[in-house]
N, C-alpha and C positions, 0 to 999 in steps of 0.2 A: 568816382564814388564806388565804398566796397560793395561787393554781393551780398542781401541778407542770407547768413550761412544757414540761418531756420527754414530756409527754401532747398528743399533736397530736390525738386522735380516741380517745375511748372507746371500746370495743369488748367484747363480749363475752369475750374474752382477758384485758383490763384487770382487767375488774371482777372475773373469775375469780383474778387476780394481787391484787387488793385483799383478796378474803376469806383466801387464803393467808398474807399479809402482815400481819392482823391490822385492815387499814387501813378503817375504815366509807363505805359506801355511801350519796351520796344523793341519794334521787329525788321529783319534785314531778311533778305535772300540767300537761300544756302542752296548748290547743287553736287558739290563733291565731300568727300568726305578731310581733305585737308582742312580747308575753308569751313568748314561747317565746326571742326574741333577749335578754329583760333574764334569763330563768335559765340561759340556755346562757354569757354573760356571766358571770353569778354562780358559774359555776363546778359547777352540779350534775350530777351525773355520767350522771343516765340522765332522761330526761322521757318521759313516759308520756303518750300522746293516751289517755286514757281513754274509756272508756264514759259515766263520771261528767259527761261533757259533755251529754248527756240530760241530767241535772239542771242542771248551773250553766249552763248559754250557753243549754239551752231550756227550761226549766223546768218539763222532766216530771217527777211524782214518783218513777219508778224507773229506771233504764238499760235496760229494756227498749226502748221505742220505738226509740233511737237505730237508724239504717239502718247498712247495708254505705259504700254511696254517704258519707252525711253521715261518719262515720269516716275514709273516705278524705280528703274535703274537706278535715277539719280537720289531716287527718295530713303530707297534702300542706303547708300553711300553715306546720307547724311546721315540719319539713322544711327548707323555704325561710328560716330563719332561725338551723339551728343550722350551728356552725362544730366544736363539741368534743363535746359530748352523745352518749349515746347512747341512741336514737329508738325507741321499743316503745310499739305499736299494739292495743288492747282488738281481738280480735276481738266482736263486734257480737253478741245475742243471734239464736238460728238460722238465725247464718251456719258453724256446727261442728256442733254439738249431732245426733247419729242418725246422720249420714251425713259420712261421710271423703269424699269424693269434691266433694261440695260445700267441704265444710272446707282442702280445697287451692286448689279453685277461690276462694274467699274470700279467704285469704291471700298467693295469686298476683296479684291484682286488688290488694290492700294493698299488697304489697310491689314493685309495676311503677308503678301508679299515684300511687302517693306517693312513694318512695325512701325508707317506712324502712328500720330495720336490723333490725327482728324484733318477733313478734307475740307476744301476751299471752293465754293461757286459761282459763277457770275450770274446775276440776275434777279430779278424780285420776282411778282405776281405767274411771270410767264416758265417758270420753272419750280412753281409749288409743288407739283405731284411728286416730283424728284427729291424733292428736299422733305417732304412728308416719309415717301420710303426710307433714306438713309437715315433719317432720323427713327425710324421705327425698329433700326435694325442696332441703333446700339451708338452710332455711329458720329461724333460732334459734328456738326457741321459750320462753317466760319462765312456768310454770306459778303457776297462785293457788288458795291452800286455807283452809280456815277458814270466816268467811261469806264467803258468793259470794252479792253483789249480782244477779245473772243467776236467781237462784233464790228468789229472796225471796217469791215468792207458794207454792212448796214448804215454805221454813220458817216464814212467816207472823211473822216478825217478823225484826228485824234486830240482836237480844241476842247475846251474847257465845258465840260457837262452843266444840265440843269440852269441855265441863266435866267431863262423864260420861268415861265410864271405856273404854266403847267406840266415842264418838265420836274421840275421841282416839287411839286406837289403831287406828283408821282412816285418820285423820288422819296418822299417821307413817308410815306401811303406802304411801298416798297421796304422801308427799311421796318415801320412797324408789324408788319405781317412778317420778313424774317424772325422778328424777335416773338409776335404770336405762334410760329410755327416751331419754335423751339432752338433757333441756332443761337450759340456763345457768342459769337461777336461776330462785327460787318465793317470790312473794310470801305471806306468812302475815297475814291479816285478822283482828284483834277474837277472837281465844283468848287465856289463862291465858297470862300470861309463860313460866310455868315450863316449859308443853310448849312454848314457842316456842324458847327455851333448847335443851330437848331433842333438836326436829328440826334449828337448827343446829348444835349437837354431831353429829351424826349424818351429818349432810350433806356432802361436799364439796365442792358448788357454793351460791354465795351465798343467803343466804337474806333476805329483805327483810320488814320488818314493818312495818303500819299495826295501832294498836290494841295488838301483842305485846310490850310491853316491851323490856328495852334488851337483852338477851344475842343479838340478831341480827344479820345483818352489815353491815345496813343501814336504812333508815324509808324511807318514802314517805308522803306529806299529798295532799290536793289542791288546788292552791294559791290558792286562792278562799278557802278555806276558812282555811287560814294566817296568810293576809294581812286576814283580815277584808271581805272582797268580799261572803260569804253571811252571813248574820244570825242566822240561825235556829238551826242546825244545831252543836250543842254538847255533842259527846257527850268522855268525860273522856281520851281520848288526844288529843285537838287542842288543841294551844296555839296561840294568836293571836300572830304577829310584829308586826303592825299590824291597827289599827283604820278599816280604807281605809272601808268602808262611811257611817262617819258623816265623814270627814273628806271625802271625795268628794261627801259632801254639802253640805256645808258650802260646799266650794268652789261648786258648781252654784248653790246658793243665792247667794253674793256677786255670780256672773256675772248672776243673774237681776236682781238687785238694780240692777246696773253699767247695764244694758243698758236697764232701764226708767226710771232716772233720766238716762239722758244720759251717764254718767261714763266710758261706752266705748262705742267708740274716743276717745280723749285725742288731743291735737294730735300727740305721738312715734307714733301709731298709725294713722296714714294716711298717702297719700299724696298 
């Protein structure tokens, strides 16, 4: 499907005009700046410098470690390559969390440092104050409910959010106070379709789902993950576009092959 070319710059406006319009959202994971020119290219409407970069570019096992600094790095890189996109940055595990004051300070430093267009938070009720200041300061804010990767040593596993009766009813409670407090849209993580369903019904502002089934107004992947980059990791909402992992292989291996027989450089490959 082509690009509407009447979209010069995605924006939170947009995307807000997209959920109105019926018209679906979508969002991958960007952390360099190669990668980030082939999906802003490809037409995806919002790329997310994730947290998840702790796992896939450093290979720690949670998002935790990931820094303020490293965030920015990668935020900046994307940045630098998109032309349509619109750019939303994981605030970093406690660089929000207890203290608002810091939580602006953090998102001030993102949003000057890099030039994106707005920042990403895990949590509802228990980080209001937080999202009341960056919001006071100018600042979108894109809220995430469900699992929250940031808290995985709290839930001690990473199963399916909200089943129960008053998780979920938290969970809506949560998602309508982000939208009372002012954030453009809320990612919903690995819950039951059907309360995913429910909080976009409810909602006015976009709601975007990884794990939630299709009644949302939008998906997001990470795009390692999509494309078959990571290996391992194969939980039942990821579908694989491509199999890069063994084909990248494959190729490495020919080149190895090329280079120890003599067969490259070829005469057309020098000069």
């Amino acid at each position: 499907m082509s690009i509407n070319k009447d979209v010069k710059r995605v924006t939170t406006h947009v995307i807000q005009e997209m959920k109105e319009k019926g018209e679906k959202i979508t969002m991958l994971t960007a952390y360099d700046f190669s990668m980030a020119r082939i999906l802003d290219d490809g037409g995806i409407d919002v790329l997310l410098v994730g947290d998840s970069a702790s796992n896939v570019m450093a290979g720690h096992e949670t998002t935790l470690p990931i820094t303020l600094d490293q965030m920015i790095y990668h935020a900046s890189s994307v940045v630098r390559a998109v032309k349509r996109s619109l750019v939303v940055v994981d605030l970093p595990f406690g660089s929000y969390q207890g203290n608002s004051r810091i939580a602006l300070e953090s998102t001030i430093r993102i949003m000057k440092e890099s030039g994106a267009h707005a920042v990403k938070m895990e949590g509802g009720a228990e980080i209001e104050e937080s999202i009341r200041r960056i919001l006071s300061a100018g600042v979108p804010v894109m809220g995430h409910l469900g699992l929250t990767p940031q808290s995985i040593y709290k839930f001690g596993t990473y199963t399916v959010r909200a089943k129960e009766e008053a998780e979920a009813a938290k969970l809506l409670e949560d998602a309508r106070l982000l939208q009372e407090l002012g954030c453009f849209a809320v990612v919903l993580e690995k819950i039951p379709a059907r309360l995913a369903k429910q909080v976009a019904e409810h909602l006015a502002i976009p709601v975007i789902g990884i794990g939630a089934g299709p009644d949302v107004d939008g998906q997001v992947l990470v795009t390692h993950d999509m494309l078959g980059i990571t290996k391992d990791f194969q939980p039942r909402f990821l579908r694989r576009y491509l199999e890069l992992f063994e084909e990248m292989k494959k190729a490495v291996q020919q080149y190895a092959v090329d280079v120890r027989s003599g067969g490259f450089p070829n005469e057309k490959e020098q000069y």
